[in-house]
N, C-alpha and C positions, 0 to 999 in steps of 0.2 A: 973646216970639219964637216963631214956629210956622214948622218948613218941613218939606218937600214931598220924600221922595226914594222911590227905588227899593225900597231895601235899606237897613234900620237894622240894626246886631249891636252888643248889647248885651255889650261887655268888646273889648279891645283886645290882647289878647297875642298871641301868635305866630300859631296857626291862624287870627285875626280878621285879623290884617294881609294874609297870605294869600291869604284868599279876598277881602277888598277889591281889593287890587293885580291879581288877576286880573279881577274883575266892573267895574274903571277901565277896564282894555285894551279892554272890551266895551261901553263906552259905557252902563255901566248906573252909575247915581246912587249911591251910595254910601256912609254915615255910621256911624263907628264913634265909640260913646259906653266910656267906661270912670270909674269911680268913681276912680280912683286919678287924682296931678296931671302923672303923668308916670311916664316908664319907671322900674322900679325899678333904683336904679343898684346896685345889694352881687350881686358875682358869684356864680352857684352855675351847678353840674356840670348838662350837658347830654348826654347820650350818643344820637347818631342811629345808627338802624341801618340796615339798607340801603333798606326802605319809606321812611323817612324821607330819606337822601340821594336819594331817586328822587324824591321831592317837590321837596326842595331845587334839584335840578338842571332839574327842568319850571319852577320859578322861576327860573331865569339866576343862580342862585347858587353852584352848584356848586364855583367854583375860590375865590372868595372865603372858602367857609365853611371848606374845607379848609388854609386859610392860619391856623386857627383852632386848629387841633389835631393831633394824631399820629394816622393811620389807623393801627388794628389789627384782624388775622387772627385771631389765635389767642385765646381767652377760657378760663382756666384755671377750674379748680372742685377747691378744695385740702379734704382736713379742717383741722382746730384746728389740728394739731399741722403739718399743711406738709405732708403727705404729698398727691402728686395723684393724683385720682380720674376728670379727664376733661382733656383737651384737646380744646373745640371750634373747629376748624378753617373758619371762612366762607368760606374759599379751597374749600369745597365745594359752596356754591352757585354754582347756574347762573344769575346775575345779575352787571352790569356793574358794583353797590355791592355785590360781598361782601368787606366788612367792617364794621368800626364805628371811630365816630371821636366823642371826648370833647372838647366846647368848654366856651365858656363861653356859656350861653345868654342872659345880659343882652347878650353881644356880635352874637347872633342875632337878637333880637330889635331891637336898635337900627339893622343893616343892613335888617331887613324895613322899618323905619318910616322909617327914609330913601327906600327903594325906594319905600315907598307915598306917603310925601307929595310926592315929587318928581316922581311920577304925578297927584298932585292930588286925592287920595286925603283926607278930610277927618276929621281925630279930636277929640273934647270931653273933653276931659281937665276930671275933678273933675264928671261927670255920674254922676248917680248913678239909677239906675232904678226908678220908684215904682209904675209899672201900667201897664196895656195899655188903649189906647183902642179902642173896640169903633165899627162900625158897625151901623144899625139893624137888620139882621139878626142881630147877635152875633156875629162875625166881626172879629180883629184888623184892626185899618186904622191903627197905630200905635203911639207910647209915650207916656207923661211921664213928665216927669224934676226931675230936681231939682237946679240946679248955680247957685253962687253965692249960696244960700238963697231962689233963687226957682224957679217951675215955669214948665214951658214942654213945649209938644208937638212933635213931630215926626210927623207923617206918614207912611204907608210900606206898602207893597206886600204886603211881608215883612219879617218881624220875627222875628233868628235871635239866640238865648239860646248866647251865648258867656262865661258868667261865673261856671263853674267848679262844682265839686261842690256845693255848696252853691245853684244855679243859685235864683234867686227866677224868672225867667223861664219855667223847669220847673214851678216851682209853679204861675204861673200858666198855664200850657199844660195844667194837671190828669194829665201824664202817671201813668203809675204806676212809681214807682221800686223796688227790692231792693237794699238797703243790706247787705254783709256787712262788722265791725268786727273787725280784727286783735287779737288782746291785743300783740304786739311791735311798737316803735314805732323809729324810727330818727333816726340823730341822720347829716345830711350836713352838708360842706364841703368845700374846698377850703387843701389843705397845698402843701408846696414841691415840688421834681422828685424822684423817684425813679427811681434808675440799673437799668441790667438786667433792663426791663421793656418792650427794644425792640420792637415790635409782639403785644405780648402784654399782657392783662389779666388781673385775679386774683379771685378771689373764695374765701374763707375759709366753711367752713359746720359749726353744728355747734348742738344742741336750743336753739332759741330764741338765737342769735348766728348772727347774718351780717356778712362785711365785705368792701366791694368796693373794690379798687385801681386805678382808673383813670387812666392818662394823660392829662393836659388837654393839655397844650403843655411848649416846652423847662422851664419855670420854673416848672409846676403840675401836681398831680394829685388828681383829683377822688377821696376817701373816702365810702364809704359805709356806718354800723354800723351795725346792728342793736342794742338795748339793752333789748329782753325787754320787761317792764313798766315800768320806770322812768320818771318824769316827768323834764323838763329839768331841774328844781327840783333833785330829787334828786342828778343828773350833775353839777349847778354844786357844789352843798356840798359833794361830796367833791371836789371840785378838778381845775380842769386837767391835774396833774399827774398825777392817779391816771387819768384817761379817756387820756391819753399812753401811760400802763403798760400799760393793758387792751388798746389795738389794738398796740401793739409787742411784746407778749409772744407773741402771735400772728403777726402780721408786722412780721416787725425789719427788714426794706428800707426800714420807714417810718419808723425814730429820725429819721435825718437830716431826713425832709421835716417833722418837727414840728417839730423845731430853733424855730424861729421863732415859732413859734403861740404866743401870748402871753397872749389873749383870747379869748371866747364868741364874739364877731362874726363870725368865721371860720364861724360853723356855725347851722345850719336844724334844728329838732328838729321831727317830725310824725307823727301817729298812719293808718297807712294806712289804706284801707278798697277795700272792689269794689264797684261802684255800677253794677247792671245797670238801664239806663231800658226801657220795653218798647216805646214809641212816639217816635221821634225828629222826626216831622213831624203837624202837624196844617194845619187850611185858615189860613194865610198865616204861617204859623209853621216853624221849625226849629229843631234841635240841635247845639250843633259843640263837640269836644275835649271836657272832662269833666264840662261839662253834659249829654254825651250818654253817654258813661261814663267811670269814674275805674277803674283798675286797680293792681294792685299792684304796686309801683314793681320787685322783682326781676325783669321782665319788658324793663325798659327801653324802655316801648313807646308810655307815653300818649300822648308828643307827638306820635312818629312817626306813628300814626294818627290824630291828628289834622289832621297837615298833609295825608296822604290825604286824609280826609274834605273838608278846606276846598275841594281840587279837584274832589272830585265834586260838593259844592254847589256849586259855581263854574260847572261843565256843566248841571245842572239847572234853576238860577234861568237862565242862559242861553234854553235852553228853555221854560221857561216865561214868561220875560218874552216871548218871538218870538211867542209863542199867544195872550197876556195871561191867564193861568193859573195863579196860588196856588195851587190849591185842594191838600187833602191829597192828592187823588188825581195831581195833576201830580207834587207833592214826592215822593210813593213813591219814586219813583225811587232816588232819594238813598239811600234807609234799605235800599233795596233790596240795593244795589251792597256799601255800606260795614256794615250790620251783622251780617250773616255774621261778617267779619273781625274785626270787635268783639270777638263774643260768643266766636270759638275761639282769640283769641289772649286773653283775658281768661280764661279756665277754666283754657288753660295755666300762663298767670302764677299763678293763683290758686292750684292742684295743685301748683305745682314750687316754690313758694314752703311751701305746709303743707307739701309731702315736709321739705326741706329745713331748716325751722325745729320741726317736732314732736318732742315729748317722747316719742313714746310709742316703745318699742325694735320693732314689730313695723313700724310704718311709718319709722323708719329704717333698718333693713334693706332694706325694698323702697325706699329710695332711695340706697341703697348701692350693691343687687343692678341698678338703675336707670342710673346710670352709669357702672357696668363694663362693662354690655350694651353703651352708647353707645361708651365707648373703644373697644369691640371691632369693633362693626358699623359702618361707614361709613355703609352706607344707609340706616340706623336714625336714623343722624346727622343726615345729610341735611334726614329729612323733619321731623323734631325742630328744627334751624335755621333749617328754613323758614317751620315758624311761628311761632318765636323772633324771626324776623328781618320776619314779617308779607307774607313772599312767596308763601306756597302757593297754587297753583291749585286744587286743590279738598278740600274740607271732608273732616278725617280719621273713617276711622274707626274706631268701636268698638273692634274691634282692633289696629287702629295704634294707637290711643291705652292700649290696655292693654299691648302691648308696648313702649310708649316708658316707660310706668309702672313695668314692671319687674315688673306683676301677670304676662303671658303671657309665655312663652318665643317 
C-alpha cells in the first residue's frame, strides 16, 4: 500500500490531532500515523493554563473542556509543614483564560479525535515509524512504516515528527538536541475529591519533595509527588500504605481522597528531563510538542505549548502549501513565532523547579527570599504569571529575571 498526501505527522496525541483538524478545514490532505492501537484509555491529570485554554478555544472547544474540570484562580506554594509562602493570583492577568483548570487528558484527547475524524481527518493506528524516504536530491519526500508486520510508504510534502522525547524522527532530521536529566523523579495520579480547595490549588515544596493538589472535577483530584531518587520498585515494596502516610503527613486534606486507592494503577511514575532541540524545521520537515521540547513538568506547560505550536504550524504549512514551498526557509516561520516561547518558558520551569527542589541552604533561601518578594509585589507577580502562564508579550529581561529569582532587590 503507498499513498500520496500533503502532510504526514508521525504520532497522534493531542497537539497532532490539532494541527490535523485545523490543516482538514483548509483542504490540505492530511495522515496521522501513531505506533500505539488506539487511544490510551487509564486517565491521568491534565492541567491547561491559559495559552493552553486560548488554543482550546481557537479550536471550538472551549465550553466542552470546561465541563471537564473546576476552573481555578488562585495556585498556593505552601512549605512542608503548611505554612504559605505565595498566593498566585491569575485573576491578575490581562487575558480572557486567567486561570487554570485540571482535567482529565484521555477525556481531551478522545474529544480532539472525535472532532478530527468526523472531519475526516485520517489516523493508522498500530503504524509504526521506520525511516524517511528521500528524493533524488536528499530531500524528505515521505515515510515507511511498518504496521501489521509489513512495510508500506506514504508520500508526503511534509513530514512533521510528533512522537515525543524520545522523537526517532528528530534523529532522523540530524537536529542537535541538549538533554538536561533531573535526579528527582515523580510519581502522578489521580485520587478521590478533596473539600476546601474551592478555586484554589496547592503545592507543597521542600529539598528534593514536591507535591501538587489539584482539582480534576466534583469526584477527582489530580496528585502530583515528587520522590527524590527513588525507583517505582522501590515505592511499590515499601507499600501503598506507607506512599499514603508520606503525602498525608504533609497534606492531611488528602486522607479522605486516598480512602480508596487500593492499587499502583492509580499512578504514572517518570524521570523528568529539559530537552532543548536547536532546529525545529529543516527542508520538508518539522517539530511539534516534545519532539520539539520536553520541559519540566512543574511548569505545567508542555502541552499547553504545544497546542500553541500545532497552530502556528497550522498557519505556516497553510502558507506554504498556497506557494508550493517546504523548503526550511518557508518553515522558519514556524520556529520563528514559537521558539522564543519554548526556550523562556522552559528556563523558567527549569530555574523554579531547581529553586524549589535543591538541597543546597544558600539557593533555598534565595527561593524563600524569591516568593515573599512575589507575595509582596503584585507587578512582580504579574510578569512571573505571565510567563508561567506562557502569555507574555515580550522576552524578559536580565533583570526581571534576576528580580523574579530573588538574586536583585
Amino acid at each position: 500500500m503507498e499513498q500520496d498526501v500533503d502532510v504526514v505527522v508521525v504520532g497522534a496525541g493531542i497537539p497532532s490531532l490539532a494541527l490535523a483538524t485545523v490543516l482538514r478545514d483548509q483542504g490540505i490532505r492530511t495522515i496521522l500515523l501513531d505506533a500505539r492501537r488506539d487511544v490510551d484509555s487509564v486517565p491521568r491529570g491534565l492541567t491547561l493554563q491559559p495559552n493552553g485554554l486560548d488554543a482550546v478555544d481557537q479550536l471550538g472547544l472551549l465550553d466542552d473542556t470546561l465541563k471537564l474540570g473546576k476552573p481555578v484562580q488562585v495556585f498556593e506554594i505552601r512549605d512542608w509543614t503548611g505554612n504559605l509562602l505565595l498566593e498566585a493570583d491569575y485573576g491578575l492577568l490581562d487575558d480572557p483564560h486567567n486561570y487554570l483548570i485540571t482535567i482529565n487528558g484521555t477525556e481531551l484527547e478522545l474529544m480532539l479525535r472525535y472532532q478530527a475524524e468526523r472531519k475526516g481527518v485520517e489516523v493508522l493506528w498500530g503504524a509504526r515509524f521506520k525511516e524517511l524516504v528521500r528524493d533524488t536530491s536528499g530531500k524528505p519526500s515521505g515515510v515507511v512504516i511498518e504496521n501489521n508486520n509489513a512495510e508500506s510508504r506514504i508520500s508526503a510534502r511534509l513530514v512533521v515528527g510528533a512522537d515525543g522525547g524520545q522523537s526517532r524522527v528528530r534523529a532522523a532530521m540530524g537536529s542537535k538536541v541538549r538533554v538536561h536529566k533531573y535526579e528527582d523523579s515523580f510519581i502522578v495520579g489521580l485520587v478521590g475529591p478533596v473539600s476546601g480547595l474551592e478555586g484554589h490549588a496547592r503545592q507543597y515544596q521542600a529539598p528534593h519533595h514536591m507535591l501538587g493538589v489539584m482539582p480534576l472535577a466534583e469526584e477527582a483530584t489530580f496528585v502530583h509527588h515528587c520522590v527524590g531518587p527513588r525507583s517505582f520498585d522501590e515505592l511499590k515494596n515499601s507499600g501503598l500504605a506507607s506512599f499514603r502516610a508520606e503525602i498525608t503527613s504533609t497534606a492531611p486534606e488528602l486522607e479522605q481522597a486516598f480512602s480508596n486507592v487500593e492499587a499502583w494503577n492509580r499512578f504514572g511514575y517518570f524521570m523528568p528531563s529539559y530537552v532543548r532541540v536547536d532546529d525545529w524545521v529543516s527542508d520538508n520537515m518539522a517539530l511539534l510538542g516534545d519532539s520539539a521540547h520536553t520541559l519540566h513538568p512543574h511548569s505545567g506547560q508542555g502541552l499547553n505549548l504545544s497546542l500553541q505550536d500545532a497552530l502556528a504550524l497550522a498557519r505556516v504549512i497553510q502558507q506554504c502549501h498556497q506557494i508550493n514551498d517546504y523548503s526550511a526557509t518557508a518553515l522558519r516561520a514556524y520556529q520563528a513565532e514559537r521558539k522564543l516561547v519554548s526556550d523562556v518558558v522552559g528556563e523558567h520551569a527549569h530555574y523554579s523547579a531547581t529553586y524549589a527542589l535543591s538541597g543546597n541552604w544558600l539557593v533555598q533561601r534565595l527561593n524563600r527570599r524569591a516568593l515573599k518578594r512575589l507575595q509582596k509585589n503584585r507587578e512582580l507577580l504579574k510578569t512571573t504569571l505571565e510567563i508561567t502562564a506562557g502569555v507574555f508579550k515580550k522576552k524578559p529581561g536580565i533583570v526581571q529575571l534576576a528580580r523574579i529569582g530573588g538574586i536583585l532587590p
